[in-house]
C-alpha positions in Angstrom: 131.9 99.9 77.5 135.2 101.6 76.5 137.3 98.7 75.4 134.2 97.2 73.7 133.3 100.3 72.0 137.4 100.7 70.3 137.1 97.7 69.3 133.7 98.3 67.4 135.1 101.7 66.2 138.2 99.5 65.0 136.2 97.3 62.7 133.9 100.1 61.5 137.1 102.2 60.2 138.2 99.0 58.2 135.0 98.6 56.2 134.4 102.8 56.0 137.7 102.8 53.8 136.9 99.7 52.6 133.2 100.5 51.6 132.9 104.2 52.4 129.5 104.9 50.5 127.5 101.6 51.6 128.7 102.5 55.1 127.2 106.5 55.3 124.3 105.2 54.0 123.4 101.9 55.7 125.7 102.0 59.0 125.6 105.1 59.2 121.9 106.1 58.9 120.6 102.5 60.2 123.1 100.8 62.1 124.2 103.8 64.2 120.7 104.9 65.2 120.8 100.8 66.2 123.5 101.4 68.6 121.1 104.1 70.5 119.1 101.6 70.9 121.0 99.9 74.0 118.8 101.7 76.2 120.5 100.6 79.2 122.7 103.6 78.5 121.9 107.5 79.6 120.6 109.6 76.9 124.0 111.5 77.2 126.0 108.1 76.6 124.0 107.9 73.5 125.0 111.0 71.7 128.0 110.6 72.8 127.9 107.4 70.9 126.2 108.8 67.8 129.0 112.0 68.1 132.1 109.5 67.5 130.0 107.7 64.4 129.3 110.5 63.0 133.0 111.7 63.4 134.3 108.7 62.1 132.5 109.6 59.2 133.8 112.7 58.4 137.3 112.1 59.4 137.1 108.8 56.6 140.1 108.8 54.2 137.5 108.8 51.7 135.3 111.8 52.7 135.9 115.0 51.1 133.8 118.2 51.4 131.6 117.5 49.2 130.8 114.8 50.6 130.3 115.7 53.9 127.9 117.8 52.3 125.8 115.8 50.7 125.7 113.6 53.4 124.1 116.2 55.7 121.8 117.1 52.9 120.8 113.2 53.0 120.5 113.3 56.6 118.2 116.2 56.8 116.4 115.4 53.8 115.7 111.7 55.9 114.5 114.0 59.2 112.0 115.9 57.2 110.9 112.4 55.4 110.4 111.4 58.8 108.7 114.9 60.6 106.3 114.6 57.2 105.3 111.6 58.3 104.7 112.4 62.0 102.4 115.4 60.9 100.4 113.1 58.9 100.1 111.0 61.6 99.1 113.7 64.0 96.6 115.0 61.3 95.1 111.2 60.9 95.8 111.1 57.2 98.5 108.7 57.8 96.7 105.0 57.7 99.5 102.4 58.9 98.3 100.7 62.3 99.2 101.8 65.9 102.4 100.0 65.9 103.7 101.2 62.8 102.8 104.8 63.2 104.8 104.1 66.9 107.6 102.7 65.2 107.9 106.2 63.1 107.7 108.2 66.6 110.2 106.4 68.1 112.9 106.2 65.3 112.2 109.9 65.0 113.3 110.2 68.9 116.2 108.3 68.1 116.9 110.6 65.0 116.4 113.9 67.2 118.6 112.7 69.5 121.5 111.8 66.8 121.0 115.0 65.0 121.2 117.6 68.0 121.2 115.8 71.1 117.8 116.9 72.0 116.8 115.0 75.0 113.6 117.1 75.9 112.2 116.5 72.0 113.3 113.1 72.1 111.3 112.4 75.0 108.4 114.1 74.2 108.3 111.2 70.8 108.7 108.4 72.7 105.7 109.6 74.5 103.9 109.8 71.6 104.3 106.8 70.8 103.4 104.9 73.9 99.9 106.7 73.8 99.6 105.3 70.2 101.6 101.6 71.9 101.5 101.4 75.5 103.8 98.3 75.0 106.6 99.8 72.7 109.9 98.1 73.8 112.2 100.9 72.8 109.6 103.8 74.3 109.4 101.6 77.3 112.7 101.6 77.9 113.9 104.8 77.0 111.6 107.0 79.1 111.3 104.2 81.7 115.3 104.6 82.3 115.1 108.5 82.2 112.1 108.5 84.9 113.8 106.6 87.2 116.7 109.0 87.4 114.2 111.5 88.7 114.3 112.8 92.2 110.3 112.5 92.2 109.3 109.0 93.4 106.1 109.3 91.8 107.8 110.1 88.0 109.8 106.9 89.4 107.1 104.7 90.1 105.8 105.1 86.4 109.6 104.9 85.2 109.9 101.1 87.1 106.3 100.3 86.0 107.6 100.9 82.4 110.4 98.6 82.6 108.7 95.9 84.1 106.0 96.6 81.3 109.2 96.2 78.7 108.8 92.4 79.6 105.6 91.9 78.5 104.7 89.1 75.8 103.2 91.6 73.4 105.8 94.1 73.7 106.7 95.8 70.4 109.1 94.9 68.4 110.0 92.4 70.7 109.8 91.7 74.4 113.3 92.2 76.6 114.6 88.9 77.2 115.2 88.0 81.0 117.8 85.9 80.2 119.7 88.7 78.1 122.4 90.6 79.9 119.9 93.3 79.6 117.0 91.5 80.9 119.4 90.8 84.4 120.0 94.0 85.0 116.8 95.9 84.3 115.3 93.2 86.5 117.6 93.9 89.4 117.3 97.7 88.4 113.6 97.2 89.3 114.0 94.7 92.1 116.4 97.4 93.7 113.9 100.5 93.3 111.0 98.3 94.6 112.9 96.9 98.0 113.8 100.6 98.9 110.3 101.5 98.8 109.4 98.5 101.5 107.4 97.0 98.9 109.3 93.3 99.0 106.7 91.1 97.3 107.4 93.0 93.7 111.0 93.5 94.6 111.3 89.5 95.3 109.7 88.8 91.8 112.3 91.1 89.8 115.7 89.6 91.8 113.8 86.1 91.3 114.0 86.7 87.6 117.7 88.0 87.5 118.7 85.4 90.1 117.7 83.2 87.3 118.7 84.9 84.0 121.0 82.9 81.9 123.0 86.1 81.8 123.8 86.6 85.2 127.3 87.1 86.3 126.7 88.5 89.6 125.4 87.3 93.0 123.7 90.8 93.8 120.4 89.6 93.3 120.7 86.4 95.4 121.7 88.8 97.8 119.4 91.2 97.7 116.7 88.2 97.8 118.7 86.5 100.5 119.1 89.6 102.8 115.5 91.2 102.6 113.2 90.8 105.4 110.2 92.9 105.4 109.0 95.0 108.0 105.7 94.5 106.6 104.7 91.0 107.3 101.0 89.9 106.6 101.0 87.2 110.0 102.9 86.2 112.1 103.1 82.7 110.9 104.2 85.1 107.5 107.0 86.7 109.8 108.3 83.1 110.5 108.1 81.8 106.9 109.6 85.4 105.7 112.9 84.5 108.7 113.2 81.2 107.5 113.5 81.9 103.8 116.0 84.7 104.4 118.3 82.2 106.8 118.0 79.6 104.2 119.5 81.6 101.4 121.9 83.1 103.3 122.9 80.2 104.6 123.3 79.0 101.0 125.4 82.0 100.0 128.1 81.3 102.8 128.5 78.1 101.2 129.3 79.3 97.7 132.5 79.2 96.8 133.1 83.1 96.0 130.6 85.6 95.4 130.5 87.9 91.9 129.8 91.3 92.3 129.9 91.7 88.4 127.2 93.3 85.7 125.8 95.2 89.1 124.0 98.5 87.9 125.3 100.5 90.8 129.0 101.1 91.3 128.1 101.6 95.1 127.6 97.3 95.2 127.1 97.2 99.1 124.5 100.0 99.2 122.4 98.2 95.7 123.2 95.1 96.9 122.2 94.6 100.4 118.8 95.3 102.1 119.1 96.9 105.5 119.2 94.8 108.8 117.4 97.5 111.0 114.2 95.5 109.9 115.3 92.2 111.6 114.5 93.3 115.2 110.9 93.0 114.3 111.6 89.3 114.6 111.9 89.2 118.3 110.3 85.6 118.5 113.4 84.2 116.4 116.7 84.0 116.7 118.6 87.4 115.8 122.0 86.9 116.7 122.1 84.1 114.3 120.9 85.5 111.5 123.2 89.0 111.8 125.7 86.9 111.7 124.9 85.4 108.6 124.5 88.8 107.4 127.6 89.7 108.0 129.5 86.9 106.6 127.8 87.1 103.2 128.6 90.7 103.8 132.5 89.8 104.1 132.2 87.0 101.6 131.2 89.4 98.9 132.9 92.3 99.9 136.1 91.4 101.5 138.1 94.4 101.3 135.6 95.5 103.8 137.3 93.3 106.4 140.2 95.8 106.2 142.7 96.9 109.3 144.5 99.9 109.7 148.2 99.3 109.7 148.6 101.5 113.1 146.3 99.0 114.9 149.0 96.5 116.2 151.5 99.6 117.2 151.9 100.5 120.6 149.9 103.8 121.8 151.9 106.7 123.4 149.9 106.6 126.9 151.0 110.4 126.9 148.3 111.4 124.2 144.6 112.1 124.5 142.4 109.1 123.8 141.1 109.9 120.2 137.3 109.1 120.0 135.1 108.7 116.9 131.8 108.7 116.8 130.5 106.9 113.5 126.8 107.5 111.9 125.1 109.0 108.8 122.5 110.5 110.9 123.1 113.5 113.0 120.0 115.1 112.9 118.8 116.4 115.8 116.6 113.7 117.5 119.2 111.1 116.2 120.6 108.5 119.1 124.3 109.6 117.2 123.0 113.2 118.4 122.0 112.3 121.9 125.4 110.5 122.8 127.5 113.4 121.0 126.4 115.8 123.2 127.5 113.7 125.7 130.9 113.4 124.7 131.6 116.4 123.8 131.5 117.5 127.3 134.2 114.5 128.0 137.5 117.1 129.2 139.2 118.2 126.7 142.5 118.2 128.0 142.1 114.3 128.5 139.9 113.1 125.0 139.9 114.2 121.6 136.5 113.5 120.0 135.7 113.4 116.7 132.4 112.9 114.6 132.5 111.0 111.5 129.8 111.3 109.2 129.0 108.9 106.6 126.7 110.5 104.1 124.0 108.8 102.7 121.7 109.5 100.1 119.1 111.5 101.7 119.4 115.0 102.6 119.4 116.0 106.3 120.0 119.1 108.7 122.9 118.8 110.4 122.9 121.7 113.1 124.7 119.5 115.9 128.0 119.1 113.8 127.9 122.7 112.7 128.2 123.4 116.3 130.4 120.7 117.3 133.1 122.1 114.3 132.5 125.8 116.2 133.4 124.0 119.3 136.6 123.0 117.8 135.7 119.6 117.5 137.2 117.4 114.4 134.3 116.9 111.6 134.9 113.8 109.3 132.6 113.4 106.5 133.1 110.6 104.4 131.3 108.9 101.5 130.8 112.3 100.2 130.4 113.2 96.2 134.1 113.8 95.5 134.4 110.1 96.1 133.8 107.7 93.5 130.9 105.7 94.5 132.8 102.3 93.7 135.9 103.1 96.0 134.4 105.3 98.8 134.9 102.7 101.4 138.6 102.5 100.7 138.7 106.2 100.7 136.9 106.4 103.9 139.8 103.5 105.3 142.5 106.0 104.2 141.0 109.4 105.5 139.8 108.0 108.6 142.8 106.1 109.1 145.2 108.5 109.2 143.5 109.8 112.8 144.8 106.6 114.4 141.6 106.4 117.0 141.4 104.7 119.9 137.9 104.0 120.1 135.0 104.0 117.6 131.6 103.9 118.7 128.7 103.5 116.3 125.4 104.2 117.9 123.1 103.1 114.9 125.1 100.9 112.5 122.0 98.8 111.9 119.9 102.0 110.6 122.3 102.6 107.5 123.8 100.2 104.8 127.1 102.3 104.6 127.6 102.7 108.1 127.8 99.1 108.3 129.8 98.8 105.5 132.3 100.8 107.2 131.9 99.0 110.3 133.0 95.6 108.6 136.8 97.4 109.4 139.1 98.0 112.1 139.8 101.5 112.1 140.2 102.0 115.9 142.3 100.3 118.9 138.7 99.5 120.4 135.7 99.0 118.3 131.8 98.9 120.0 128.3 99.4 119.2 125.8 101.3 121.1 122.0 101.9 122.1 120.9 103.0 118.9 121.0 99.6 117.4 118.0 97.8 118.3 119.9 94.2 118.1 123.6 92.9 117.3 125.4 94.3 114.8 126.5 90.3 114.0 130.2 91.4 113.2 132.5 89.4 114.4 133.9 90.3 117.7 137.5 90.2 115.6 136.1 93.9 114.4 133.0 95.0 116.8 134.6 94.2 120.2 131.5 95.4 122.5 128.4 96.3 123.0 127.2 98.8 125.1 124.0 98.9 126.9 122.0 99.6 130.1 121.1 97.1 132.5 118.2 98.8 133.0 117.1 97.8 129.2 118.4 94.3 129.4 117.9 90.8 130.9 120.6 89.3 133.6 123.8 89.5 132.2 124.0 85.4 131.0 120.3 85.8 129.2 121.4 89.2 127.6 124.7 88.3 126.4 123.1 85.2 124.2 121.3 88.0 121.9 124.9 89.4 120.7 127.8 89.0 118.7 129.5 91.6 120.8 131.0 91.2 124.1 128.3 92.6 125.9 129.7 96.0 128.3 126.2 97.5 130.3 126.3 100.5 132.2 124.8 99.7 135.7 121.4 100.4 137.2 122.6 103.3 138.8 123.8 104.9 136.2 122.4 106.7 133.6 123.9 106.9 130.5 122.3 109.9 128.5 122.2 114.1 129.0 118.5 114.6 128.9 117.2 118.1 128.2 114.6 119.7 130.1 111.7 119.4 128.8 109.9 121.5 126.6 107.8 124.4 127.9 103.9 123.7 127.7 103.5 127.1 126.4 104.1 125.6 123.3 101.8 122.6 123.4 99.0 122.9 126.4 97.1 125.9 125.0 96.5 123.4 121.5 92.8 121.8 122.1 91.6 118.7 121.7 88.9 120.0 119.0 91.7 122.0 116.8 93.6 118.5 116.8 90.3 116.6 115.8 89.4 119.3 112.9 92.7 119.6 111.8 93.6 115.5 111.6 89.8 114.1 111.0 89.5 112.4 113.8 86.5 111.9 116.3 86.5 114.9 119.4 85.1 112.4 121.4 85.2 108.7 122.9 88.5 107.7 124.2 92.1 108.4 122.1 94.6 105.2 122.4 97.9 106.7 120.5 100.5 105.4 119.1 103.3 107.5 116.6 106.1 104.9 116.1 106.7 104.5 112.6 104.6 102.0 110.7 107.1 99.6 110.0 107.3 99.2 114.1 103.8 97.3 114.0 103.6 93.9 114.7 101.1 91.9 113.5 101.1 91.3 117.7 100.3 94.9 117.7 97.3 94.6 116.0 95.8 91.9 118.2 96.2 94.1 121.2 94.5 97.3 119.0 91.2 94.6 118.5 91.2 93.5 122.1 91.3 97.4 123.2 88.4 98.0 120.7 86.5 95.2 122.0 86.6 96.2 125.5 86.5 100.0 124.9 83.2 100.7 122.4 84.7 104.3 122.7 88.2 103.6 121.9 89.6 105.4 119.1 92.9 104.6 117.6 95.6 107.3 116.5 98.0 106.0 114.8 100.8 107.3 112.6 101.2 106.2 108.8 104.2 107.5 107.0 104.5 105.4 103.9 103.1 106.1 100.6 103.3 102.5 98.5 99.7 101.0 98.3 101.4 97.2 99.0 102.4 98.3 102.4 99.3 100.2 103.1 97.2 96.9 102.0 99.2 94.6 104.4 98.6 96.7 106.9 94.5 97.1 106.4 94.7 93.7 105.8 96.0 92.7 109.1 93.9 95.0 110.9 90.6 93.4 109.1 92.2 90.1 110.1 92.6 90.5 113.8 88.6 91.6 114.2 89.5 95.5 114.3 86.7 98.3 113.8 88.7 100.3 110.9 86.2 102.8 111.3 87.6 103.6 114.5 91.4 103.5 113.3 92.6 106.5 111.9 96.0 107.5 110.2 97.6 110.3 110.7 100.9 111.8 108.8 104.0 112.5 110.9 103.9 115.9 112.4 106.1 118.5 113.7 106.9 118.5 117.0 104.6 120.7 118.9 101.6 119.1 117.2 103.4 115.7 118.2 103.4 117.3 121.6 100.0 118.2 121.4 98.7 114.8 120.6 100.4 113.2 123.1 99.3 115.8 126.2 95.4 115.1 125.0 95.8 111.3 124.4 94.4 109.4 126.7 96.7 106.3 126.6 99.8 106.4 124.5 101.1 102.8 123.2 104.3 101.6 123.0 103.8 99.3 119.9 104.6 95.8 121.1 108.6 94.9 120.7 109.7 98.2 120.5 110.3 101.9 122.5 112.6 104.4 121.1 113.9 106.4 123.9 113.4 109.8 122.7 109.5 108.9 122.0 109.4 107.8 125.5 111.0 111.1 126.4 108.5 113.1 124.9 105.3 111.5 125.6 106.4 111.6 129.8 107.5 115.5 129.2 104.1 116.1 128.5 102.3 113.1 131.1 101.0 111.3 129.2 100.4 107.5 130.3 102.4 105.2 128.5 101.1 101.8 128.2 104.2 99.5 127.5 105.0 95.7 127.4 108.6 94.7 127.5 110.2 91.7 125.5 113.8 90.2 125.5 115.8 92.8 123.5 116.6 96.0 125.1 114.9 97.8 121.8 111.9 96.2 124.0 112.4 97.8 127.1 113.6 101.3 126.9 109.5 102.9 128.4 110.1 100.2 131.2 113.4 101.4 131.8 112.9 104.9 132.0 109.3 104.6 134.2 111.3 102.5 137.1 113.7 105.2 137.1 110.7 107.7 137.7 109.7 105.1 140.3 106.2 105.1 138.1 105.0 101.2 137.3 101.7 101.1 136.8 101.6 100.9 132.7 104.3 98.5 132.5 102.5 95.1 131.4 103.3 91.6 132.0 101.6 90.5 129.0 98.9 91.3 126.1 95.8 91.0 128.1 97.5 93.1 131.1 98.7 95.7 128.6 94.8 95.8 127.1 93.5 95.7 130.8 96.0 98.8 131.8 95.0 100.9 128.1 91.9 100.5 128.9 91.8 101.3 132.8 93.5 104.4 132.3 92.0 105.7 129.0 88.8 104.9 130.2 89.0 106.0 134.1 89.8 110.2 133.8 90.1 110.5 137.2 93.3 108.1 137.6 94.7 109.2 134.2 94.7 112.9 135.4 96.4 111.6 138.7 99.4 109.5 136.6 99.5 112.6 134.8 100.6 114.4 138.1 102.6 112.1 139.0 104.5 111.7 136.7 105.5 115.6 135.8 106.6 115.2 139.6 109.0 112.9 139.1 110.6 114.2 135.9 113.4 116.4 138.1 115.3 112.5 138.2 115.5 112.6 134.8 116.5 116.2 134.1 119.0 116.6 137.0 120.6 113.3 136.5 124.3 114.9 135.7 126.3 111.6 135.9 126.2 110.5 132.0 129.9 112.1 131.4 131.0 110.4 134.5 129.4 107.2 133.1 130.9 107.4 130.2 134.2 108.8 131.4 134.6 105.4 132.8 133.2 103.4 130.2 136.0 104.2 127.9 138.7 103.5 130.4 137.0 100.2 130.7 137.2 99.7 126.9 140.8 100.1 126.6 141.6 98.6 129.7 140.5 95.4 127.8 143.6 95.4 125.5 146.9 95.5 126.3 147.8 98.5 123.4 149.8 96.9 120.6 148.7 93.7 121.5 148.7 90.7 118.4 144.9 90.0 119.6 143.7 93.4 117.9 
């Protein structure tokens, strides 16, 4: 905008001296309140654009101070002319039609906003005149743009519904143009919003029309289209048409010659870009590894200064020193995986390791009570991506700061869950580079950059089967071994005195018949999933589902009804429940009478809770170790009896044990008994003691192959 702007400014100063009086009065008062009009600009960009017209003006060579004068007198004399007029209209004496008496509002907004700035008032017009003109281009656009800026996702929602309205055939005075500059971006603007709500059918429609705008000059909506994979599908045969498409137009976007990452409406062009690749291990019947890979080399073909090394990588490390560890993540909450394996390294000896944490803020505010503790501790605290750093060159900032600590091994526990920690992970910033348990599939990086990674035998396949689902050199701790510092559990003080008729009042759902739960996230639900729910309800006339639904777009919510009504299940006996704190979490699970492991997926720390409290967990492992975490953990308790070889055995077991109180009660027992081999287990620093020797026994230090 800056160069375009002097140049505009440039010619304007020729005609002012040129033409001083036709310019006040027709560019001044017409053509200047035109250039508001680029709405794609903040309301602060605006006046600021008004501000140096109206300077120019008064620093003319043929303005005097009389002038000046009777220039302001003109000016104010047009903003009463036009507040007259807007009290007619408000009083109904005024007769013009809807769009005219719009057209009033919205040049006085534009006037308000030239005369003082007045963004508040200026707003309030514009809304005016979309309840005279629902389809008003400029009002559309204007409060559509400074909606979406709001931290409310509901003021949001109506912002993106106004844009996309700003398309429409009988928008007033004219429709945006798709295959304007303008019309590109608004339509990735929307697309963008749209995908991070999960709601991929409108998002794919709006990069579909700037993919396709004669304007475009960037690739970021090909991308965007290219890398989005729902974690919503309708069917399964959806889930493979949904992986196909993605694979094709990735595919297709390797095999462009470059890819432009100009006109993109974000500076941050990774983060707008590129839709997150956590959803891909709902895809467990395809083939991940292939298409991580593709991710990442569209990743590196549009981005790659990402593929950066840090020039201390090939220099020979002074075996004298402490091994330098970082541990990578934007989430360090505390029931984060990055959480769970920090605590376990920070009681790595001091005197031999020097651990670091690295924290690569994201957009979304979190607690952070683990790193406050861990800086206390003396322990190094690395926050990058942080607000001081220009969103366009963070990741080169984050190269240079993290850099400079010349690691000798970086581990990132979840680099699938965040768009910026991957970003970062596209780069060698560390001797030895390897991703952890917290991923539920391969990173895809090349094993030039991700060397390892580093799993549990326990969680996996034989060694040949396993290694075929990764990128990485695959490194498993043994089944011996276990890799994690679990804390005891919590005291059923907390949860046991909560009844099962409190829960029921408080969450609407039924006191009685039998309660099958499951609290994975939503987006965790296979279509599989749902099968198994109808078969459950089928065999169980008392069977009532619990399960948990934390996402507040109605697209989402209809896919998911949908699929439910699809696969034959009772909705009447579904019920959806909000995420809850943790002793009511606790509480549901210690008075289910099954808990489910949605099919394809266990989070550990889930697992963890529902056998602190008992409960029977009802799981059925796949492939992937994100599969096979509730198997893992119940042969280590020496418990098998809810592990199931397939969907009929896991509907048999749900309903055996949900159903039969007597053997419930007795698993119950069981396994509370067994829980000491989880709590006592004290060999996770040992485990990973030697892990890390094993890492940089690997390379020779120094070596030309880093």
């Amino acid at each position: 905008l800056g160069p375009i702007l002097l140049i505009i400014l440039s010619l304007v100063n020729k005609i002012s001296a040129a033409y001083p009086q036709q310019f006040i009065k027709n560019c001044f008062l017409e053509n200047c309140i035109v250039f508001t009009k680029l709405t794609m600009l903040s309301m602060k960009s605006k006046t600021l654009l008004i501000a140096l017209c109206m300077g120019l003006i008064r620093n003319s060579s043929a303005s005097s101070e009389a002038q000046r004068q009777a220039d302001k007198i003109r000016i104010e004399r047009m903003m009463k002319e036009k507040m007259e007029g807007l009290e007619k209209h408000r009083s109904g004496k005024f007769t013009a039609t809807p769009q005219q008496r719009a057209d009033v509002l919205v040049k006085t907004a534009y006037e308000k906003m030239t005369a003082d700035g007045n963004e508040g008032a200026a707003f309030k017009f514009f809304e005016d005149a979309l309840n005279l003109f629902p389809y008003h281009t400029d009002a559309l656009l204007s409060t559509g743009l400074k909606l979406l800026q709001k931290g409310n996702k509901d003021e949001q929602r109506l912002g993106v519904t106004r844009l996309g309205y700003s398309f429409a055939d009988d928008a007033h005075p004219r429709p945006v143009d798709v295959d304007s500059l303008q019309g590109a971006m608004l339509s990735s603007m929307i697309g963008n919003w749209y995908m991070k709500q999960n709601e991929y059918k409108a998002a794919r429609k709006f990069f579909k029309h700037a993919a396709s705008s004669e304007a475009q000059a960037s690739h970021c909506s090909s991308i965007s289209s290219a890398t989005m994979l729902t974690s919503y599908p309708e069917s399964i045969e959806d889930m493979e048409i949904a992986f196909d498409r993605s694979s094709r137009l990735m595919e297709k976007l390797i095999n462009v010659k470059s890819l432009s990452m100009k006109a993109v409406p974000d500076p941050d062009y990774f983060n707008f870009c590129f839709a997150p690749s956590q959803n891909y291990a709902s895809y467990q019947n395809e083939d991940i590894k292939e298409i991580m890979d593709k991710y990442y080399r569209v990743a590196l073909k549009a981005f790659p200064e990402h593929g950066y090394v840090a020039p201390f990588i090939k220099e020979e490390r002074d075996s004298n020193k402490k091994i330098k560890i970082g541990l990578v993540s934007s989430y360090f909450d505390d029931k984060s995986e990055a959480v769970s394996l920090g605590r376990t390294l920070s009681q790595l000896s001091k005197n031999e390791y020097d651990v670091s944490f690295i924290w690569v803020m994201d957009d979304k505010e979190q607690k952070t009570p683990f790193l406050n503790e861990a800086k206390d501790e003396g322990f190094e605290v690395i926050k990058v991506r942080t607000e001081a750093d220009p969103p366009e060159k963070w990741v080169t900032k984050a190269h240079e700061k993290i850099g400079k600590y010349e690691l000798d091994v970086i581990l990132y526990p979840d680099i699938s869950r965040s768009k910026q920690t991957y970003a970062l992970g596209m780069s060698r910033l560390a001797r030895v580079q390897a991703t952890t348990h917290g991923n539920p599939t391969t990173s895809g990086i090349s094993r030039e950059v991700m060397d390892y990674f580093i799993s549990w035998e326990a969680t996996e396949l034989s060694e040949k089967e396993a290694q075929a689902h990764y990128t990485e050199e695959l490194l498993m701790f043994s089944q011996t071994e276990f890799p994690f510092l679990l804390s005891e559990g919590p005291d059923e003080n907390t949860y046991g005195a909560i009844t099962r008729e409190e829960v029921a009042e408080k969450l609407e759902i039924p006191e009685e018949g039998n309660w099958y739960i499951s609290l994975q996230p939503s987006g965790k639900r296979t279509p599989q999933f749902d099968e198994i729910i109808s078969d459950i309800q089928m065999k169980d006339a008392q069977a009532q589902i619990v399960l948990l639904e934390d996402i507040d777009n109605k697209e989402s919510k209809k896919i998911i009804h949908g699929r439910f009504q699809a696969s034959g299940c009772d909705l009447s006996r579904i019920h959806f429940i909000a995420p809850q704190d943790e002793t009511q979490s606790l509480a549901l699970l210690n008075l289910a009478d099954v808990v489910m492991d949605p099919y394809m997926f266990s989070n550990p720390m889930q697992t963890k809770q529902a056998l602190d409290v008992g409960s029977a967990i009802i799981t059925l492992p796949t492939d992937y170790h994100s599969g096979r975490w509730t198997k893992a953990y119940l042969e280590k308790l020496g418990i098998t009896d809810t592990i199931a070889n397939d969907d009929a055995d896991f509907v048999k077991k749900a309903v055996h044990f949900a159903t039969k109180k007597g053997e419930g009660k007795k698993l119950k027992k069981n396994i509370k008994k067994s829980l000491n081999k989880f709590y006592k287990n004290k060999g996770a620093v040992e485990s990973w003691d030697l892990m890390i020797m094993k890492l940089l026994s690997k390379y020779p230090m120094g070596s030309d192959e880093l």
